[in-house]
Backbone bond lengths (Angstrom), bond angles and torsions (degrees), N, CA, C in turn:
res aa  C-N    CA-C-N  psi(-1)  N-CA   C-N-CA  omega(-1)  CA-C   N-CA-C  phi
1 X - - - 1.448 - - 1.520 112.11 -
2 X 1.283 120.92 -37.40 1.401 128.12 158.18 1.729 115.20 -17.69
3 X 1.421 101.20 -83.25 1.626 100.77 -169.16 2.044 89.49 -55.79
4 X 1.094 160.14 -46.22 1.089 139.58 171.62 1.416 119.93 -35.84
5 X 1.505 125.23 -72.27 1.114 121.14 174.75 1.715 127.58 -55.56
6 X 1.686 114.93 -11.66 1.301 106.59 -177.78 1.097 108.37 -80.42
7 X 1.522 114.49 -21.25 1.102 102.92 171.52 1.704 155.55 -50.43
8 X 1.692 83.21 -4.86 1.813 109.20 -169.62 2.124 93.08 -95.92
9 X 1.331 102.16 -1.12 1.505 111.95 169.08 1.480 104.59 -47.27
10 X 1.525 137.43 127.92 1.396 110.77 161.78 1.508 104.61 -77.28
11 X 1.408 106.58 178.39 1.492 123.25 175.95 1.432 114.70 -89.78
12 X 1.157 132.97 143.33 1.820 139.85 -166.40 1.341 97.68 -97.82
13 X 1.978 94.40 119.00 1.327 120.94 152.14 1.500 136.89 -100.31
14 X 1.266 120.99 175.66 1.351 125.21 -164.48 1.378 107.39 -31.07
15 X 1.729 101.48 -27.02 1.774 107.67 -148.87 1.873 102.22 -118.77
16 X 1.075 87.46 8.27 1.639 99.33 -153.98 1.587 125.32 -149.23
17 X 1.316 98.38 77.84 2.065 109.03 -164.88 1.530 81.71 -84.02
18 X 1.467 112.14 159.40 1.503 127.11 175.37 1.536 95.72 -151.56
19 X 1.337 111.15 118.34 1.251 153.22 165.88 1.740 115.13 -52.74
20 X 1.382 118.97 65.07 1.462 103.21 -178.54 1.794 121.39 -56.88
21 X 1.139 96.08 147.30 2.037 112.33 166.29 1.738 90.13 -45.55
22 X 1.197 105.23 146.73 1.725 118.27 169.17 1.595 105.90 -113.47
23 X 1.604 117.21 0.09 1.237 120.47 -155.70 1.453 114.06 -137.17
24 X 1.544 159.22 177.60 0.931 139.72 163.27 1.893 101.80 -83.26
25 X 1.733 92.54 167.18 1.342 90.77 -168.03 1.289 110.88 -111.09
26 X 1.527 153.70 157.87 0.939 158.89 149.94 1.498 126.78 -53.69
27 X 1.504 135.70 143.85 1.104 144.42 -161.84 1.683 121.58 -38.87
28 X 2.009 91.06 -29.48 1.587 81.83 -170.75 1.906 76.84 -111.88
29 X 1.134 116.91 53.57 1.863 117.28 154.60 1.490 93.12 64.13
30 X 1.514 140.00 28.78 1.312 98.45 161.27 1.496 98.51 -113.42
31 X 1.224 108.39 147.30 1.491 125.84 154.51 1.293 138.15 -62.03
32 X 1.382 130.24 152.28 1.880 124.61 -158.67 1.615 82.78 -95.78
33 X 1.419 136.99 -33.81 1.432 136.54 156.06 1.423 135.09 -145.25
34 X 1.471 109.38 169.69 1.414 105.10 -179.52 1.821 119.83 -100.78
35 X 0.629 133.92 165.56 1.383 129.76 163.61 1.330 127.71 -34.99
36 X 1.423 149.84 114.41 1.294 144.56 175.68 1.552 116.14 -83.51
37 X 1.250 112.79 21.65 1.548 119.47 -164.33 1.026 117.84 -94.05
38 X 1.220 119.34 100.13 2.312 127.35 -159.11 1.428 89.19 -63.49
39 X 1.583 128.83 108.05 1.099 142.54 146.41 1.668 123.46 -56.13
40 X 1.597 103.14 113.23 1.519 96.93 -168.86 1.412 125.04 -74.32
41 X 1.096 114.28 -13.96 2.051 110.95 157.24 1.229 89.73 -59.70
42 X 1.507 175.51 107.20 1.153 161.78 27.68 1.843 115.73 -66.59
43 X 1.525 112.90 5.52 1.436 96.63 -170.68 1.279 114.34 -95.54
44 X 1.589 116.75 7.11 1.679 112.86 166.33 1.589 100.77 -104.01
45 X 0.848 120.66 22.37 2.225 115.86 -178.53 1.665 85.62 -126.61
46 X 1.396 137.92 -92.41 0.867 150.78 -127.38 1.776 101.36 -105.13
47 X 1.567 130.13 165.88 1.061 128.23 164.20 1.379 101.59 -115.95
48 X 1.271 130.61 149.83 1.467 134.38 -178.65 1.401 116.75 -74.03
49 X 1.980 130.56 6.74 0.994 129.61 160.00 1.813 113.51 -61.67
50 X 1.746 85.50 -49.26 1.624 104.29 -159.63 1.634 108.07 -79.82
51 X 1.614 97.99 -14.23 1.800 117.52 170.34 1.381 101.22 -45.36
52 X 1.293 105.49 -78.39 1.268 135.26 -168.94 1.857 128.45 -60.97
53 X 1.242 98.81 -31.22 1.283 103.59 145.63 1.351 133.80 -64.78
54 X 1.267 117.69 -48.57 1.645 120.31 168.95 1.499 104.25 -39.90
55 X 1.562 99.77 -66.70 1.958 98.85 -152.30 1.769 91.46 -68.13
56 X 1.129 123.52 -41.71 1.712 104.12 178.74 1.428 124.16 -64.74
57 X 1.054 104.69 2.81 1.607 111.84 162.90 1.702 123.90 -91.22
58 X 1.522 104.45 -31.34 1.044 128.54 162.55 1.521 120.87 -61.65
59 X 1.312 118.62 -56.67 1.178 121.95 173.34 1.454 105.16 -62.38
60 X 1.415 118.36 -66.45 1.572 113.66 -166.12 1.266 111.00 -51.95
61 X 1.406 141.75 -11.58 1.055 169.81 -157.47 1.573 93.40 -87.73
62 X 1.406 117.52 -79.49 1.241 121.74 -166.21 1.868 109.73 -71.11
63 X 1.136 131.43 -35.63 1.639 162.19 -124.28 2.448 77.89 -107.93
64 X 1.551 96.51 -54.22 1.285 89.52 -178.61 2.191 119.80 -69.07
65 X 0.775 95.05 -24.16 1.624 114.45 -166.62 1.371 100.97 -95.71
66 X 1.717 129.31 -28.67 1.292 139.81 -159.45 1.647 96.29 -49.15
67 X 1.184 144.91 158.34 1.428 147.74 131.80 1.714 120.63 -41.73
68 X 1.505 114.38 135.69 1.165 120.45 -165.39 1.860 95.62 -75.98
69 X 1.156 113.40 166.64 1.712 124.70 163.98 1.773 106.15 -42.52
70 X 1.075 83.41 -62.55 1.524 100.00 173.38 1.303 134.28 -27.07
71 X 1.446 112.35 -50.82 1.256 139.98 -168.89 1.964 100.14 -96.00
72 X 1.489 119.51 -48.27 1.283 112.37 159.36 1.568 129.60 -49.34
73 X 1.481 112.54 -44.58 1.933 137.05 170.54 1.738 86.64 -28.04
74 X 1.638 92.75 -77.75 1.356 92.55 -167.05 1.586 138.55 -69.09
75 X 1.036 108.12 -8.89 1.991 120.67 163.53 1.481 85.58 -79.57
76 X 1.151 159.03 -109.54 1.174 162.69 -57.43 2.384 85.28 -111.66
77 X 1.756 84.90 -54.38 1.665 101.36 -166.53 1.797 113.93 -52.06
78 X 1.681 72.60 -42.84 2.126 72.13 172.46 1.184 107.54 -87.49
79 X 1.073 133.87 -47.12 1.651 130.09 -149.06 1.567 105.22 -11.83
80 X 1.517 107.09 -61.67 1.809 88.91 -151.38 1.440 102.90 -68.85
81 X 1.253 132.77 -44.96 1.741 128.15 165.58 1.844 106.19 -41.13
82 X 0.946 123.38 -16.72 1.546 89.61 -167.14 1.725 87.48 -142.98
83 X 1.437 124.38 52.31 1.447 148.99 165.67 1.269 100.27 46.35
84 X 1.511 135.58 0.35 1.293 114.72 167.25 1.840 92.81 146.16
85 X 1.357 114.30 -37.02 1.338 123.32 168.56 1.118 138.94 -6.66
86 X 1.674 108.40 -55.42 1.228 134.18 163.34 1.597 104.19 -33.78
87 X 1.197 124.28 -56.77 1.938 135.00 -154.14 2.188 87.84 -73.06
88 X 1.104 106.40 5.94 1.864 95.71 172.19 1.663 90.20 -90.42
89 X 1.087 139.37 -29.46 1.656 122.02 175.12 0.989 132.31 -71.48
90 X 1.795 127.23 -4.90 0.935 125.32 171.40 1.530 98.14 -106.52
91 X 1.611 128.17 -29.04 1.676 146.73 173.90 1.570 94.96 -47.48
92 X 1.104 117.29 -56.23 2.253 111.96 173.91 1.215 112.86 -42.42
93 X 1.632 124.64 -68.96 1.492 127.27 -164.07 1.878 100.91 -88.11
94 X 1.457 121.45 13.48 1.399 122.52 161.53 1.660 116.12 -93.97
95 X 1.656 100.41 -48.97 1.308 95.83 172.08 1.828 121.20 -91.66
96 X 1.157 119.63 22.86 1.247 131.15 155.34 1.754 106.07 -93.14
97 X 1.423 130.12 -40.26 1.351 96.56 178.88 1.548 115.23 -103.79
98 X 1.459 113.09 15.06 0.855 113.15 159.93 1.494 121.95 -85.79
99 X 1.240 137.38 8.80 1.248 153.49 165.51 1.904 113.62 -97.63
100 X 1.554 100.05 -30.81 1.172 99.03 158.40 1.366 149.35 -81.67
101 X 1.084 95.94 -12.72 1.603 142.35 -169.58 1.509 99.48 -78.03
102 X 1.555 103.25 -70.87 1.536 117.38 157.65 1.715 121.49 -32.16
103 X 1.072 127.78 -48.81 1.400 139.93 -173.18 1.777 98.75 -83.39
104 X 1.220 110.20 -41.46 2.293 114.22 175.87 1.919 89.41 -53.24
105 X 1.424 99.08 -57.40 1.327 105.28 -173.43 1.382 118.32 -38.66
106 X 1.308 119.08 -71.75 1.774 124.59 -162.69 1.808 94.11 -61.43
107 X 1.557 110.80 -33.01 1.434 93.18 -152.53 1.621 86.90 -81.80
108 X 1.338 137.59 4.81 1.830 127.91 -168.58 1.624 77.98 -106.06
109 X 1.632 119.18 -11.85 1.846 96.00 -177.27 1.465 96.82 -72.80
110 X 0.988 93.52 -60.45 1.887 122.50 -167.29 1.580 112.40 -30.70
111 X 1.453 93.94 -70.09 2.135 105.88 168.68 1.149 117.70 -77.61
112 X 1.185 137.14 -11.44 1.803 123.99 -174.30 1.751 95.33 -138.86
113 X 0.914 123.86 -23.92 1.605 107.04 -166.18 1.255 122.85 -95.00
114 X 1.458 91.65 -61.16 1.647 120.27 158.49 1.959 108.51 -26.62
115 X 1.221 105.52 -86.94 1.604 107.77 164.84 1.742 118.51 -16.39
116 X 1.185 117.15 -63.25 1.350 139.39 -176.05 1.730 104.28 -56.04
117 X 0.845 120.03 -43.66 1.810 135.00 -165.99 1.338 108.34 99.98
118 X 1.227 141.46 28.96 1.540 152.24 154.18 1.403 112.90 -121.26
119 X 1.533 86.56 146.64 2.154 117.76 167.84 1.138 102.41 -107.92
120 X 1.330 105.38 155.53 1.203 128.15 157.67 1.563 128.21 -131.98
121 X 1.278 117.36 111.29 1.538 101.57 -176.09 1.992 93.86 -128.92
122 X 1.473 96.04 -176.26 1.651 109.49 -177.89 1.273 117.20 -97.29
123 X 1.322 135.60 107.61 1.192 134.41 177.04 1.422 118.18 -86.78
124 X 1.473 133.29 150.02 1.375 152.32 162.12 0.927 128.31 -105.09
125 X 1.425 123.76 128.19 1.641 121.53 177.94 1.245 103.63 -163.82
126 X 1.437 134.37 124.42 1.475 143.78 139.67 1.858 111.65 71.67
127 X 1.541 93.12 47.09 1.644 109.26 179.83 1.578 103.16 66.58
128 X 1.045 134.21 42.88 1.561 141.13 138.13 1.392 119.18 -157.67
129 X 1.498 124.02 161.53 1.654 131.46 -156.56 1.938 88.19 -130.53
130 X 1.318 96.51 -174.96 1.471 122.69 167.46 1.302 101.42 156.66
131 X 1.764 98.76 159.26 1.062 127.31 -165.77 1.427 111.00 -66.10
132 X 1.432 159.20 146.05 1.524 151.59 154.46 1.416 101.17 -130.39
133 X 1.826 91.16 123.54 1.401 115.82 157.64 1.045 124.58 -71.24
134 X 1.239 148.34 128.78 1.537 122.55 152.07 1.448 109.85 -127.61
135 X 1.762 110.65 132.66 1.150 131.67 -178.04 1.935 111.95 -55.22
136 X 0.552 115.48 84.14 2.096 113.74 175.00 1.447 127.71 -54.71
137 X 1.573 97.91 -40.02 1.510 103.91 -171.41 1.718 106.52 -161.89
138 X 1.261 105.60 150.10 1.482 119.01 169.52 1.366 105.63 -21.62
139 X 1.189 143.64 142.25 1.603 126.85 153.89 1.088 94.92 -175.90
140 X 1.847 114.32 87.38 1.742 92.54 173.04 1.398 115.08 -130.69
141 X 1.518 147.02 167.89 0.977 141.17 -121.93 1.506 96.72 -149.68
142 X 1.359 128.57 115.19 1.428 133.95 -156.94 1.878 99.58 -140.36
143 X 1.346 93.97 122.84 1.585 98.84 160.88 1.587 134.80 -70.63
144 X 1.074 125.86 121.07 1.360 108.88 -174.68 1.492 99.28 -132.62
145 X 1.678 99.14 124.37 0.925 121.47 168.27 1.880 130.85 -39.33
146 X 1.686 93.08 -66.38 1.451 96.64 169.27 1.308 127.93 -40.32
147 X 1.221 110.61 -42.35 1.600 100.09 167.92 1.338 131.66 -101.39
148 X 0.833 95.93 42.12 1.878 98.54 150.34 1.520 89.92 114.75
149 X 1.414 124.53 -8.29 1.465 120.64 -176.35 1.894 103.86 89.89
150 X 1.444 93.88 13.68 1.888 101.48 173.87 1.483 99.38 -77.77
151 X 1.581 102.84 137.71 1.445 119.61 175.16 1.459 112.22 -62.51
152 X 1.129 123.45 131.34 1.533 122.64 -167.23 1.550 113.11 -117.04
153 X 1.467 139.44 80.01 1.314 124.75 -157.59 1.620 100.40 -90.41
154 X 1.272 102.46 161.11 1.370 144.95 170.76 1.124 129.75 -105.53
155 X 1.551 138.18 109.93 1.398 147.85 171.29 1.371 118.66 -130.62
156 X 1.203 96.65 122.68 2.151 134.12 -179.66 1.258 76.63 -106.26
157 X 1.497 113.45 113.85 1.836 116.94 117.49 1.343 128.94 -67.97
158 X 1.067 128.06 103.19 1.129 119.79 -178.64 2.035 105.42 -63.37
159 X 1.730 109.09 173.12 1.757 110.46 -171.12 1.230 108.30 -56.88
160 X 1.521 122.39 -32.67 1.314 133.74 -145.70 1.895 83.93 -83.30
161 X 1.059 120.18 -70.52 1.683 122.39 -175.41 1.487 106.48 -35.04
162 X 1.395 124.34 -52.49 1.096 130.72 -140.64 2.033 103.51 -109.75
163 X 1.359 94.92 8.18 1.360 124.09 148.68 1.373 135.55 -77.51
164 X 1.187 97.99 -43.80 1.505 122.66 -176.05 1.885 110.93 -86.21
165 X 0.782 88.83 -26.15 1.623 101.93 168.59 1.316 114.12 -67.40
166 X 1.630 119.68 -51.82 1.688 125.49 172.76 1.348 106.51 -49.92
């Protein structure tokens, strides 16, 4: 049912990378992880060290909080005796790290994204989630040789940022 529901994934634009599930997803769409795959519309904002740190924080994030086998056996084992009931024991330790997950999130917006001119938050839709980037502002990151091979960044506010500031 997975590849059905990913399908409600949108597709990534200029402004807008989307992070597929790497994992199957759970009833209320969240996934045990997301993809670790440095998407190259991110290679003038972001570097794929600081890529890759985010989403493994994210994942380990979810991977720690995930529900044991154990705890799935038994939602899955009772369900039809107990109308479906059973699936709230694995629904506790889902919507607990999915709240934590939420909190990995703002703080990977806050320290790594934010800086860059991109967010990142978790989207939901139709029994599966993923990650969405969205690009905010100019911000891109160019090697230059002449000097010493020191990273040299670049920042465009665009009107709208520099609105929001007044």
């Amino acid at each position: 049912m997975d590849c059905l529901f990913n399908k409600c994934i949108p597709k990534s634009t200029p402004t807008r990378v989307c992070v597929h599930p790497m994992s199957k997803t759970w009833i209320n769409g969240i996934a045990s992880s997301y993809s670790e795959d440095y998407p190259e519309e991110l290679r003038e904002y972001i570097d794929e060290k600081d890529y890759g740190r985010a989403i493994s924080q994210v994942n380990d994030t979810l991977i720690t909080y995930w529900p044991c086998s154990l705890c799935f056996s038994i939602g899955y084992v009772c369900a039809l005796c107990t109308a479906g009931l059973s699936f709230c024991f694995p629904y506790c330790c889902i919507s607990d790290a999915e709240k934590l997950v939420n909190e990995t999130i703002r703080d990977a917006d806050r320290n790594i994204f934010r800086p860059k001119g991109l967010s990142i938050e978790l989207k939901k839709k139709c029994s599966t989630s993923w990650l969405e980037i969205n690009i905010q502002k100019s911000h891109h990151i160019h090697n230059d040789a002449d000097e010493g091979g020191a990273e040299l960044q670049e920042v465009h506010y665009d009107l709208k940022e520099q609105v929001k500031r007044l």
